[in-house]
Each structure stands twice: as structure tokens, then as C-alpha cells.
N, C-alpha and C positions, 0 to 999 in steps of 0.2 A: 945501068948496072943493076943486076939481081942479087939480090941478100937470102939466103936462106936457112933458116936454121936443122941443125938434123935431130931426127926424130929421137935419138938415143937419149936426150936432153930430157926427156919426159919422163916424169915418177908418176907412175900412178899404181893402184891401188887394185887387188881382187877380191873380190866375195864371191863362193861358189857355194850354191844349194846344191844337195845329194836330193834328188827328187828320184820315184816310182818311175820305171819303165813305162812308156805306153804307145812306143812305136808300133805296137799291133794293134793298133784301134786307129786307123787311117783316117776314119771318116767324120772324126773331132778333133775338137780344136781344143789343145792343151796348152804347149811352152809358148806356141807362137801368141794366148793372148798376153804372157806377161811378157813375150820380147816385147811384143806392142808396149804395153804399158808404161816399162822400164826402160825401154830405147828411143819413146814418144819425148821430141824434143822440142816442144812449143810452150807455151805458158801452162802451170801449175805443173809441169816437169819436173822430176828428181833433176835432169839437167839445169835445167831454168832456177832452179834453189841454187844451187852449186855454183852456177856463175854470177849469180847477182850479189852472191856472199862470197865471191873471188876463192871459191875452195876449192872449183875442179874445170875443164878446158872441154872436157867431151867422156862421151859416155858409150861404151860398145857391149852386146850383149851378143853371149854365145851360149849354145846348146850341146852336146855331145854324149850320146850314146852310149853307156860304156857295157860289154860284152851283153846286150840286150837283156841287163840287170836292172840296169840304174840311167838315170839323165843328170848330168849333171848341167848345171844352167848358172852361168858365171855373167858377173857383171864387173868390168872394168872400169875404172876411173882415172883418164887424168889427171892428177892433182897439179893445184898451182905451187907455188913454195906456201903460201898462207895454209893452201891444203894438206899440204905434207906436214905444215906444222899443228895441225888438229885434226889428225886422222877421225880419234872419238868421235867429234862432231859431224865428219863425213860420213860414219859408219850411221851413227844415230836417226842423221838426215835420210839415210835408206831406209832404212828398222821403219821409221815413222812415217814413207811414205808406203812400204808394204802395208803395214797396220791401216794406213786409210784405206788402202786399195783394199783389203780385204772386210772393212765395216762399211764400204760403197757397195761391196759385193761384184757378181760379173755386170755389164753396160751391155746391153743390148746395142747399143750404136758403132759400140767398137767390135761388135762381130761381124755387124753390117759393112763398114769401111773394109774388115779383113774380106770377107765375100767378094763384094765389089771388084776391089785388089788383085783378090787371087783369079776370079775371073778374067779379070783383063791379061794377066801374066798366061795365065793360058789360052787366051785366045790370040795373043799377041808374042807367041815364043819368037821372038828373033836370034837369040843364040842357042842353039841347042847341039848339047853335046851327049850324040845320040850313045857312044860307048858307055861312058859314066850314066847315062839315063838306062842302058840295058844292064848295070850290072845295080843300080838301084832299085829295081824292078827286081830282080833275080833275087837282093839280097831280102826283099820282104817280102816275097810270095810263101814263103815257108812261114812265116810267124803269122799271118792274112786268113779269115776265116772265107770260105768258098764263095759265099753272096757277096763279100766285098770284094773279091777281084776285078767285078768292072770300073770298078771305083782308083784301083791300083792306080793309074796312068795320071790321072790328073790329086790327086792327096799333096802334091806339095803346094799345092795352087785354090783349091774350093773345100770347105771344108763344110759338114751341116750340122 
């Protein structure tokens, strides 16, 4: 017999930063190092806090464009019922782990892993979906300054 619970069951929690535009600058690496950061699910994790203080289940981080103004960069939280009952302390437990992140400063090791990473994603495309990949291309050639166009094809994958 299988048991499963459904998803609708789960209260969790959003934080959304209003961050700078910088999808025309292809060839740095901006939101993806704090999806790194903030989606990094192993030890000394905002995850890893969260479930060892039974506050939260899982953690997803999203990015989003909005009219090539603004990026807004959301982080989602399961909460457990302990977590819904101290939201405060969920919130705090982010605040505090930004503020470290930001007086460790950038890690050079975790640019290297995103490198690494994004390398093998492009050298290793197995699914590709070349329409959504031509109208990706198309939608950032216009914001793209001229010498970075060779660059266009692979920016979701190697970054320097």
C-alpha cells in the first residue's frame, strides 16, 4: 500500500528582494551566486538551521525579470507547524544568514563549483529545447552589447 500526502498540506512562507536589473551583463555572475547560497542545502545551510530547529521542510529559490527593470529574487519556505508558529524566528534565521553571507563577502570556491557546473551543463545539453532557446536569444540580443554576442549562446551555463 502507498500513502501519500498532497502537497496543498504545506504552509510555507515568501521573502522577495526587489533587486537591480542586470540581465544585460551576460557575462557575470549575479542572482545565480546567491540562488547558490540560499538554495545550498548541506551543512551551515539556512536549510540545515531550519530543520534541525524543526522550523521548515525545504527551501526553493526563484529569480524573475520583471519588464527588464527590476529582478526580483524570492525565497520560499516550507514551514513545519512549529514553523508557522514562529514565523519571526524564520524570518530572523534568513536576515542572519544574509548578514553572514555578506561579512564573509563573495567565496571564490563557489564561483569555481558554479564554473565547473555550468561547463558540464553545456557541454552536456541533453534536453534542449531549441524554440524556447531561439526566442531566449532573440529576447536578449537587443539589451547585449556587440562584443558580447559571442558570448549570447552559452551565459546560462559559464559565467567569468
Amino acid at each position: 500500500m502507498i500513502k501519500t500526502v498532497p502537497y496543498e498540506n504545506v504552509d510555507n512562507m515568501k521573502i522577495t528582494w526587489y533587486m537591480p536589473y542586470c540581465g544585460h551583463e551576460i557575462r557575470k555572475v549575479h542572482y545565480d551566486y546567491f540562488h547558490e547560497l540560499f538554495g545550498h542545502e548541506g551543512p551551515n545551510s539556512i536549510l540545515s538551521y531550519l530543520k534541525d530547529n524543526d522550523l521548515g521542510m525545504g527551501v526553493t529559490i526563484k529569480t524573475e525579470e520583471v519588464i527588464k527593470q527590476t529582478t526580483l529574487f524570492e525565497m520560499i519556505i516550507d514551514l513545519t507547524p512549529k514553523g508557522l508558529e514562529n514565523v519571526p524566528q524564520v524570518v530572523e534565521a534568513v536576515f542572519h544568514y544574509a548578514k553572514n553571507m555578506v561579512a564573509k563577502g563573495p567565496q571564490k570556491y563557489i564561483f569555481n563549483e558554479m564554473l565547473k557546473s555550468g561547463e558540464l551543463k553545456m557541454k552536456h545539453q541533453y534536453e534542449c529545447k531549441p524554440m524556447q532557446e531561439c526566442i531566449d536569444v532573440a529576447n536578449r540580443m537587443h539589451c547585449i552589447d556587440v562584443e558580447n554576442i559571442p558570448y549570447l549562446l552559452k551565459y546560462k551555463y559559464i559565467k567569468d
